[in-house]
C-alpha positions in Angstrom: 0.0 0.0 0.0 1.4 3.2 -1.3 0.6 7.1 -1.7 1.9 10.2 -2.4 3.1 12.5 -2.8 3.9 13.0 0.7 4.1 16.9 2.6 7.3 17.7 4.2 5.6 17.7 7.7 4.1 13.6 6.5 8.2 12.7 5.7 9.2 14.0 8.9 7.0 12.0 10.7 7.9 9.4 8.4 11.4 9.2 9.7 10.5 9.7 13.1 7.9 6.7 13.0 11.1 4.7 11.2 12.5 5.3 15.1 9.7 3.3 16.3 9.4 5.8 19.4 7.0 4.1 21.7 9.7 1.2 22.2 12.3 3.8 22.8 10.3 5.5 25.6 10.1 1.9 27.4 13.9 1.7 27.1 14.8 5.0 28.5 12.9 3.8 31.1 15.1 1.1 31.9 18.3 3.5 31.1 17.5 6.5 33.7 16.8 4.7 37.1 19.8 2.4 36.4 21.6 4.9 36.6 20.0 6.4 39.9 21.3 3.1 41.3 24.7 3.1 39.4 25.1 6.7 41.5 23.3 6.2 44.3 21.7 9.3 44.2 20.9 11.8 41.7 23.2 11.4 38.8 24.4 14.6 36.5 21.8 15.9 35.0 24.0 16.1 31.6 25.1 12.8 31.7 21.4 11.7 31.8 20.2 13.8 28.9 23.7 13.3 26.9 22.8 9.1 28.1 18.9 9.3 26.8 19.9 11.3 23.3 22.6 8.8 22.5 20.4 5.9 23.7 17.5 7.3 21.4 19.7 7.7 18.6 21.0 4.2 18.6 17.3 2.1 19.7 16.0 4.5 16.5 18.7 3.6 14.0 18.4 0.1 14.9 14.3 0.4 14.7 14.7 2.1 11.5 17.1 -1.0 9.6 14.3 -3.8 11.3 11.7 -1.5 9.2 13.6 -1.5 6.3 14.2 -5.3 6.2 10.5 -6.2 7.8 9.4 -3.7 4.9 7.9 -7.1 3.1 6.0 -8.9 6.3 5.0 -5.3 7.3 2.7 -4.9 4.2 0.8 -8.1 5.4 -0.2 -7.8 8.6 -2.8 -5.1 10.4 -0.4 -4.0 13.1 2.3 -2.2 10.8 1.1 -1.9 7.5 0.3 1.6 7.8 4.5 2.0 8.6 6.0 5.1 6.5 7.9 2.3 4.1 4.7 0.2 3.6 3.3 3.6 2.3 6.0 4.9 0.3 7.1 8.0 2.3 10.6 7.0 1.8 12.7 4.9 -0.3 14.4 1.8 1.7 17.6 3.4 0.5 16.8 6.7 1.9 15.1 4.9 5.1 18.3 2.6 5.3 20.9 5.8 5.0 18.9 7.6 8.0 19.2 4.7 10.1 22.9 4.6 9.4 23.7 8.2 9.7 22.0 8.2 13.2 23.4 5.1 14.5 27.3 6.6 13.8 25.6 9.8 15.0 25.0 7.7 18.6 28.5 6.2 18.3 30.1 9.0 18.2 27.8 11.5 20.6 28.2 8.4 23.5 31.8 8.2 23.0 32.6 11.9 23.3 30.2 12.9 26.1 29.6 9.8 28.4 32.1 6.8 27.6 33.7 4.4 25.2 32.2 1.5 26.8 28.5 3.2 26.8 28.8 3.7 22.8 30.2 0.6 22.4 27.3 -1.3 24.3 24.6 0.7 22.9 25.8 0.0 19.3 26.1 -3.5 20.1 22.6 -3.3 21.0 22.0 -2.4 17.1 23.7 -5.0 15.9 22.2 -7.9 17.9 18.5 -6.3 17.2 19.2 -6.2 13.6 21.5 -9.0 12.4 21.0 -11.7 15.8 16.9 -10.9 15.5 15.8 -9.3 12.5 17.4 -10.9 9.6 18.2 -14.5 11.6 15.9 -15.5 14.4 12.5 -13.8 13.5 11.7 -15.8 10.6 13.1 -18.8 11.7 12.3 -19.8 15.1 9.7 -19.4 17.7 12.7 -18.2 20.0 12.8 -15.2 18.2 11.9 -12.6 21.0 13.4 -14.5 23.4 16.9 -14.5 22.5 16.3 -11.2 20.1 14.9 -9.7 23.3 18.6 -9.8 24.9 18.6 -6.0 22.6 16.0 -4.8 24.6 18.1 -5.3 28.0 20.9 -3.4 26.7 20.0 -0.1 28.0 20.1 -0.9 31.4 23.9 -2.1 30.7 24.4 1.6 29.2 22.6 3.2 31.9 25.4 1.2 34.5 28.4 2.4 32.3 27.7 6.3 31.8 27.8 6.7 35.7 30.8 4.1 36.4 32.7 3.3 33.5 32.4 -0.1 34.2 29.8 -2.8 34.7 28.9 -5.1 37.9 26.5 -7.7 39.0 24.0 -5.4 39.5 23.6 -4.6 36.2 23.9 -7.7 35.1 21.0 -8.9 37.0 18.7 -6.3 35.8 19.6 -7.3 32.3 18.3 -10.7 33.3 15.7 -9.3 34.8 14.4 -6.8 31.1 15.7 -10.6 29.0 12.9 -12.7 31.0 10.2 -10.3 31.3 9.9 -9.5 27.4 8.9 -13.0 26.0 5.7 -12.5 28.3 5.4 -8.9 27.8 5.3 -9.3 23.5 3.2 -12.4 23.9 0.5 -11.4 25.3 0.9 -8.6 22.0 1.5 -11.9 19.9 -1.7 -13.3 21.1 -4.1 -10.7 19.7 -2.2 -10.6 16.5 -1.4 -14.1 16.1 -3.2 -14.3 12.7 -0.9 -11.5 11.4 2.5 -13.1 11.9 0.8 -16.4 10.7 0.0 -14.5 7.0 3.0 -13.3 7.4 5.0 -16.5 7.9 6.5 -15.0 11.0 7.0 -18.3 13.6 5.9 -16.0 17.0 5.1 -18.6 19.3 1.2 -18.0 19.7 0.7 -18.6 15.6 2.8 -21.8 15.6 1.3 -23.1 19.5 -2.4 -23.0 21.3 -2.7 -20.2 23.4 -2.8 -22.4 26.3 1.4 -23.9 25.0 1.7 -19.9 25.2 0.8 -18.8 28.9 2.5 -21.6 30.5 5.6 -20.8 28.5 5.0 -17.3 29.9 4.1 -18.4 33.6 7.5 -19.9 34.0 9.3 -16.6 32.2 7.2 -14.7 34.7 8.5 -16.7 37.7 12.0 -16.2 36.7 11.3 -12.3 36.1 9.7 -12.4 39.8 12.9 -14.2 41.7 15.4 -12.1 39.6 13.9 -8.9 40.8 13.8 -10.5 44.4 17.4 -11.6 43.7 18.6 -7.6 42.4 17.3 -6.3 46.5 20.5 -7.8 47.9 22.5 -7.7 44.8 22.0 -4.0 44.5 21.9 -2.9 48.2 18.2 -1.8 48.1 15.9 -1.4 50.5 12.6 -1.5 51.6 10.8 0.2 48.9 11.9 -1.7 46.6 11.6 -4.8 47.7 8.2 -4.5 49.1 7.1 -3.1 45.5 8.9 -5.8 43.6 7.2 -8.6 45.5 3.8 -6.7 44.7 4.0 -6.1 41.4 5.5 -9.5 41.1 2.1 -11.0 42.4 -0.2 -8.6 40.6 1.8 -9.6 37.0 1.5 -13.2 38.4 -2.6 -12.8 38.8 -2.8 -11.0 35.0 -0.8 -14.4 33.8 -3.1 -16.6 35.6 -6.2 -14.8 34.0 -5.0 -15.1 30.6 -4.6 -18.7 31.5 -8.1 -19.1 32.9 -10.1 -17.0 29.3 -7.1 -17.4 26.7 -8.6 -14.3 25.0 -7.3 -11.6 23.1 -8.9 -8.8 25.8 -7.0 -10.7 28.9 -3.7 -11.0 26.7 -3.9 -7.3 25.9 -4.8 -6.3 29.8 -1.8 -8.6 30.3 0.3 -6.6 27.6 -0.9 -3.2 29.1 0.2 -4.0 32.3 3.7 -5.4 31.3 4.5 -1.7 30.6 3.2 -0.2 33.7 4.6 -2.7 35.6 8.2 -1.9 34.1 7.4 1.4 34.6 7.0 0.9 38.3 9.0 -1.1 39.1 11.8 1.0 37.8 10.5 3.6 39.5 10.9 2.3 43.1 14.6 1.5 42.1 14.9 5.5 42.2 12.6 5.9 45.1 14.2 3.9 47.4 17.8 4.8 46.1 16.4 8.7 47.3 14.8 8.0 50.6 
């Protein structure tokens, strides 16, 4: 499905929807209370915008390059075939060269205004999303967002290294923590769209198993996600907020597994999906509460 021709305002927001910018809200999520942690307090205030513009920069150019190679499966399924390359805003050669241009952009902005190793991780993040995920797992195996979702836990690794330089077990255990809670968190999105990634010949676990093969695959990816935020309280040196949060948001993501269990329907799976990002949201959020109080 294509159009045109396009306004400069519709290109624009061509190439920031190329950035997929919902997805790169959730990960500066992640980023900035890590780094809370990392300081212990209230880190710089330039070092966390310099963090979350080089962080943006690289999730969008890596976004960008999964559009331009999805730019086939997108035109078949509901979810993204209204996605700027689907309608012709851009070329794929002018898409890909954005994509490129911002990721050295990233590189390079990291490296001179936070660290080496931040710019090195957060471009690593890039190349797993698009060469591990994109153009090997996602068409290939019903594993896809679970080992692709390793990408998604980058940030928190980045977050770590702009305040210390270095990384540590704490980190390490919150990357864990992002790896085990997105195969539950994308499907229960899966679920709904199921008959999309089936047209599309894309093996996401809820078009290749029953629904019911589904939830328990994402009970026991729930369980881990529950003892490894448990596990980051001593790990981390938190306290009481956190911990107390963590168990109860632990149980209420528990409960919203266990309903989608009990109706397997596409309005439970999408309550589920909903609260996957509040919960995240939370969650991180008592990481900086209790590292302030």
């Amino acid at each position: 499905m294509t159009g045109g021709p396009f306004s400069r305002r519709q290109k624009l927001a061509g190439y920031v929807a190329l950035t997929k910018p919902r997805i790169i809200e959730l990960l500066l999520v992640t980023t900035v209370p890590t780094m809370f942690v990392a300081e212990r307090g209230v880190p710089s205030v330039w070092l966390m915008v310099a963090t979350m513009v080089g962080g943006t920069l690289a999730a969008g150019g890596a976004n960008a390059v999964n559009m331009v190679v999805d730019r086939d499966i997108d035109s078949l399924m509901e979810r993204t075939m209204h996605r700027p390359l689907v309608r012709g805003v851009m070329s794929p050669r002018a898409a890909l060269t954005f994509a490129v241009v911002i990721e050295v952009v990233a590189f390079v902005w990291l490296f001179a205004t936070v660290n080496f190793l931040s710019a090195v991780l957060a471009v690593s993040a890039t190349f797993f999303y698009v060469f591990v995920y994109t153009l090997w797992l996602k068409r290939t195996t019903t594993q896809n967002i679970v080992i692709g979702g390793a990408a998604g836990a980058v940030p928190v690794l980045v977050g770590w290294s702009a305040v210390t330089n270095s990384l540590a077990w704490s980190p390490v255990v919150l990357f864990l923590l992002i790896f085990f809670w997105t195969p539950p968190h994308f499907w229960a999105l899966a679920i709904k769209y199921r008959d999309d990634y089936e047209a599309a010949s894309v093996p996401m676990l809820p078009s290749v198993v029953s629904i019911e093969e589904t939830v328990r695959k994402m009970a026991f990816y729930t369980v881990v996600l529950v003892v490894l935020t448990v596990v980051f309280s001593p790990v981390a040196d938190m306290g009481a907020v956190y911990l107390v949060s963590a168990l109860i948001l632990g149980a209420v993501f528990g409960v919203m597994v266990e309903a989608v269990r009990r109706r397997p329907t596409e309005r439970t799976a999408m309550r589920l999906f909903s609260f996957s990002i509040t919960y995240l949201t939370l969650l991180f959020g008592a990481m900086v509460v209790d590292v302030l109080v």
